[in-house]
C-alpha positions, -999 to +999 in steps of 0.1 A: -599+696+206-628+689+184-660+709+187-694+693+178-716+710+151-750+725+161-768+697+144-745+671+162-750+686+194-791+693+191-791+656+178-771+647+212-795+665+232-825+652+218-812+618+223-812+623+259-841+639+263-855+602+248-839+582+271-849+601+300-884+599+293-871+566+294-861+565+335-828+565+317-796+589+316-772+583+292-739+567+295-723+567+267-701+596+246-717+584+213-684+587+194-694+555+167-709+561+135-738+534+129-710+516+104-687+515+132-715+500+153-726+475+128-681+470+126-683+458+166-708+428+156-690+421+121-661+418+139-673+399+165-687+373+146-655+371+121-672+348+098-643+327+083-617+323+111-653+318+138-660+289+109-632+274+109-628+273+146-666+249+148-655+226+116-653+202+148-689+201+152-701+200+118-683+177+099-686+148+120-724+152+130-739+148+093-712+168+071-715+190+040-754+180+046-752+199+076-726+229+067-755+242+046-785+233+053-777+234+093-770+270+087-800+275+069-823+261+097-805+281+125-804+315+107-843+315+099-847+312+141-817+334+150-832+361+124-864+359+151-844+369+174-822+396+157-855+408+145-867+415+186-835+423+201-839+453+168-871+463+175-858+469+213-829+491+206-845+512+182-874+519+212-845+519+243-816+524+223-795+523+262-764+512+271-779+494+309-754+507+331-718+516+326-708+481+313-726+480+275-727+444+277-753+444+306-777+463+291-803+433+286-810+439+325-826+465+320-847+460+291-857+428+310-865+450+342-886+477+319-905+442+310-909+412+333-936+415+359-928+438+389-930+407+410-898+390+390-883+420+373-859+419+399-845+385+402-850+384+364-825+413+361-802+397+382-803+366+364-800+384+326-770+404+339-751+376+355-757+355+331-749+380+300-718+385+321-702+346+322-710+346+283-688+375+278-662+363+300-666+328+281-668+339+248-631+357+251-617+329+266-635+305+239-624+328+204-586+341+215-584+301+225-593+293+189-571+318+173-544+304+195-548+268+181-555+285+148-521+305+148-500+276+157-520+251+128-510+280+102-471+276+117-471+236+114-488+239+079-462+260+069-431+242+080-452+206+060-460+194+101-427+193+108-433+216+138-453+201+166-467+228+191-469+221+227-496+226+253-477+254+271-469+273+235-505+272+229-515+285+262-484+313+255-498+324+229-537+324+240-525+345+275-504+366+252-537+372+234-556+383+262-530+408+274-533+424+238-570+426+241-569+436+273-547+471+261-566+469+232-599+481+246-583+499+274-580+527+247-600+554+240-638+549+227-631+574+200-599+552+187-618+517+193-647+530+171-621+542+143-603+504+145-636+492+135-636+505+100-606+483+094-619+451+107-644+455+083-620+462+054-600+430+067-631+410+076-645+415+038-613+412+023-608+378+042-644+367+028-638+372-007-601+355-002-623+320+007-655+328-017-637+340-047-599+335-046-598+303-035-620+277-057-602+292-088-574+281-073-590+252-062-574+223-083-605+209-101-597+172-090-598+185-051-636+201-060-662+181-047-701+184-069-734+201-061-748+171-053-722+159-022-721+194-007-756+203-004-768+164-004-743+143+013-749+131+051-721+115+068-726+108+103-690+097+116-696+099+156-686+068+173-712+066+197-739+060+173-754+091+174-791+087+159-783+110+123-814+132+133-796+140+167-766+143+150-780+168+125-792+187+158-756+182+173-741+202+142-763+233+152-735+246+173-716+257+150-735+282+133-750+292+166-716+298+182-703+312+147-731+336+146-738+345+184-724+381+193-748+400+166-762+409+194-731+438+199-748+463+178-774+461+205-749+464+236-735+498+213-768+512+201-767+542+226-735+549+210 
């Protein structure tokens, strides 16, 4: 059995001692290191594969046009938020409850009027809950349509994959997840060092590796990727509501930052 340090365990204490002045008693073990923490969110958002899942809503709603500068526009108001939801956790750094991923209740009940606070808790926590619930169903889903794309690619689309395959695999996904964080929080936090490693390594594969592989008659110019506008929904979509349309995708690409938050106590 590992012993804490002096210094690790005066750090511990004083920790607590913060959060009960707080109303607050600490949940957590606080067995992450703040890179494991920033690992949970990193992983979370898994930039290239959570891409490539939302190509769907970008490409037809305005294009390369919207692949950049879509992203650009959402960031600059999603950094408002990361910027509040940062400011909170470094003043109530708690974990709001035993479930991590309700912990917005109770910075909304510290908060909202003492008329609402309630019913606004109520709402925060529910609601934070269905998006959790959603969002795993929504990202092993895409790894499941992801996985079987990679198989037809490889056999040149000669394999056509089935309804039930694909809902195989996504349930088999689950299950895995479902052991997966059924482990200890000391071996979760130490997994999280090599999504990173994976995570980076993956980026550099797509930002480096492959346009010099790229053949150059398959490269498209500076001008069509950050100028081009191509508005391809049937319905007639209005280009500006397109444009707006195309928001989803970096929205749903970056949402789960907010993990760090949910694991700050840690």
């Amino acid at each position: 059995m590992i012993s804490e340090s002096p210094s690790s365990h005066s750090e511990h204490t004083t920790d607590e001692a913060i959060l009960a002045r707080l109303g607050y008693r600490q949940e957590l073990r606080r067995e992450f290191t703040p890179l494991e923490v920033f690992g949970i969110a990193f992983s979370i958002v898994g930039l290239v594969p959570s891409i490539a899942s939302v190509f769907f809503n970008a490409v037809p709603n305005g294009g390369p046009f919207s692949m950049v500068w879509g992203w650009a526009v959402a960031s600059a108001f999603i950094m408002c938020i990361w910027l509040a939801m940062a400011e909170l956790a470094s003043a109530a750094p708690t974990s709001g409850g035993v479930s991590s991923q309700l912990r917005l209740y109770y910075w909304t009940y510290s908060l909202a009027s003492p008329r609402y606070r309630i019913l606004l808790s109520w709402i925060v926590g529910y609601a934070n809950t269905v998006t959790s619930i959603a969002a795993l169903a929504s990202v092993d889903w895409a790894c499941a349509i992801q996985i079987t794309a990679a198989v037809s690619i490889a056999s040149n689309q000669v394999y056509v994959t089935t309804s039930g395959q694909i809902y195989g695999i996504f349930a088999a996904l689950v299950l895995s997840h479902a052991v997966l964080v059924s482990l200890g929080t000391r071996v979760l936090a130490r997994l999280q060092r090599l999504y990173i490693l994976l995570n980076v390594c993956l980026c550099f594969v797509i930002i480096i590796a492959l346009p010099i592989v790229t053949p150059s008659e398959y490269r498209n110019s500076a001008s069509y990727a950050f100028g081009d506008f191509t508005n391809c929904i049937l319905e007639g979509w209005p280009s500006g509501f397109a444009f707006i349309l195309s928001l989803l995708a970096p929205l749903y690409t970056i949402g789960g930052y907010d993990s760090s938050v949910h694991m700050s106590e840690e």
